[in-house]
C-alpha positions, 0 to 999 in steps of 0.5 A: 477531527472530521473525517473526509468522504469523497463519492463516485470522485471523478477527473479527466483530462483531456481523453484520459480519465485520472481519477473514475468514481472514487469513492472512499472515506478516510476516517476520524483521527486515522493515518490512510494511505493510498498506495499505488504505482505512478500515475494510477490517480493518487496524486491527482486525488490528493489535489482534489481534495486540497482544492488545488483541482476541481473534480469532474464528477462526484463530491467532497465533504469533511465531516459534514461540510460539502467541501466541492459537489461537481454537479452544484459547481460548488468548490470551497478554496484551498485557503478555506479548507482547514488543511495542511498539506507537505509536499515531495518537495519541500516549499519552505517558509518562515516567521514567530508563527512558526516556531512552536510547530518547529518545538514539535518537531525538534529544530527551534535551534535551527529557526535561523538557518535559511532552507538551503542550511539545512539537510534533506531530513530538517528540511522535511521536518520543517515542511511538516512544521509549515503544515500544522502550524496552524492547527488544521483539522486535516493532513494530506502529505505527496510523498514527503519521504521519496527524496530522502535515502533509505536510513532517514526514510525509516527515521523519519517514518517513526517521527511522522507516526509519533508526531500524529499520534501527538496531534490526531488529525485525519491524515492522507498519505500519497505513496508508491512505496509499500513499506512506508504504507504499511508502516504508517497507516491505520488503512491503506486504500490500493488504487489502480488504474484510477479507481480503488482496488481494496480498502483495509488495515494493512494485515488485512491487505496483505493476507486477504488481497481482493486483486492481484494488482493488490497482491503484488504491490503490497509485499511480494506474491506468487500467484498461480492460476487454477480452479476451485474445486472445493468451496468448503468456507473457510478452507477450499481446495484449487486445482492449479493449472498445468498440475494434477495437484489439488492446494488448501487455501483460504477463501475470502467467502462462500464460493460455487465449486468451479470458479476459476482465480488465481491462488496467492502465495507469499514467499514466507508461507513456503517451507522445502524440504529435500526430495525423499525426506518423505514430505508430501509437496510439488517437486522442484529444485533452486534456480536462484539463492541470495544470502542476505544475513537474517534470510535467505532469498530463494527461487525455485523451479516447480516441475510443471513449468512455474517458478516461485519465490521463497523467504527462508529464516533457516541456517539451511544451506541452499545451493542451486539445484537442489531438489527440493519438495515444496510445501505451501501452509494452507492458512496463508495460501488466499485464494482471489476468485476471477483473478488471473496471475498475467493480470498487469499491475497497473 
């Protein structure tokens, strides 16, 4: 199967410009995500490479075929591209053409049902039957699962993964949603603002984010400002703001001392302890505490001022309040260089 490379891809319109020198490869055989809030230029970049729009700037290519190239006003046909797309919502046909696509994804009982017979889930099954019926080297999916409710969107997330384990196409998956991102994708490419802010697997997204736009969409984030100190690689120090306390962390790479960013925390890399159990740490107490069965959901005001958020496992009772003393493990604490914790997520 070809992979599909865009280069310095680009889309605007009117003043606004959607899409700003995208460049990315999704590879052979792979499941890639692009993942990022409304209207950061996802949807528009999926339509570009399903012909459904022509790029302002920047080219195209599947494997080696230059599918479009702005420059040479070349633009291949939607219908020539060998591709099969599902869409949020589901645009249904039928016909004998059909039927083995239905076989694999479980509904030849249901080939006699007219669309509006059939749950939001067949529905989706269907869809995603029209797409590969006809064998196309490429899948490009438009949040096919945002109109399903949460259970059938975790079913469905193992069906779609099995289903192109089965088939191999090169695969681009349009989401908002981090947890459908993370689950289906062999990379995930995070856009913001029009451009790609990081491309990797999603471990690597998730514990070495090169953005706190990055940071804070995929999972959850406590980000705090500071400065770094010691440049030691891998492990460095920072300096956080406001507090005379310096924090080990990992560095993405070799960096000059003195470099100011913004040191990402997640919620599970926080362990407490009660004030005068003789743990070192920064002195704090809970301000919030949400028992949801296999964890606890904690926030807990630092003396200094900020307020971070903590995931606990423990049967530890946690009562607002509570002073506790807060420990941050130093192999999940990622320091990101010239980022800033009041960075809008875009």
């Amino acid at each position: 199967m070809p992979s599909v490379r865009l280069d310095a891809l680009r889309k605007q319109f009117g003043d606004a410009v959607a899409v700003n020198d995208v460049s990315v490869e999704f590879h052979d055989g792979e499941v890639t995500s692009v993942l990022g809030p409304s209207g950061c230029g996802k949807t528009t970049t999926l339509n570009m490479i399903a012909g459904f729009l022509d790029p302002d700037g920047g080219s195209i290519r599947f494997g080696e075929q230059l599918i479009a190239d702005a420059g040479r006003g070349l633009s291949v046909p939607p219908h020539r591209r060998n591709l099969g797309m599902v869409f949020q919502s589901y645009a249904l046909w039928r016909d004998d053409a059909v039927r083995r696509a239905l076989q694999r994804v479980r509904l030849e009982q249901y080939s006699g049902r007219y669309p509006h017979e059939l749950s939001g889930g067949q529905q989706q099954r269907v869809a995603l039957a029209r797409a590969i019926v006809y064998a196309p080297q490429i899948l490009l999916f438009d949040e096919p699962l945002s109109n399903l409710d949460a259970q059938l969107r975790d079913e469905m997330r193992l069906e779609l993964k099995e289903i192109h384990r089965e088939i191999g196409v090169t695969a681009v998956y349009v989401t908002h949603d981090q947890a459908e991102a993370m689950s289906l994708s062999d990379r995930i490419a995070v856009m913001g603002e029009g451009r790609i802010l990081q491309v990797g697997s999603p471990r690597e997204l998730y514990d070495e984010p090169v953005d706190v736009r990055v940071a804070r969409f995929l999972g959850r984030a406590n980000l705090l400002d500071g400065v770094l100190v010691d440049a030691a690689h891998p492990l460095g120090r920072v300096r956080i703001d406001r507090l005379d306390h310096v924090v080990t962390c990992r560095l993405p790479r070799v960096l000059p001392p003195n470099v100011r960013g913004a040191l990402s925390i997640r919620p599970e890399a926080i362990s407490l302890a009660p004030v005068g159990a003789g743990a070192p740490g920064l002195p704090g107490h809970i301000s919030a505490a949400t028992y949801l069965g296999n964890m606890s959901q904690l926030k807990v005001a630092l003396d200094f001022g900020a307020t971070i958020e903590v995931q606990e496992t423990s049967p530890q009772v946690r009562n607002v309040g509570d002073a506790v003393s807060v420990a941050l493990d130093p192999e999940r604490c990622y320091f990101i260089a010239g980022g800033a914790s009041d960075a809008r997520s875009s």
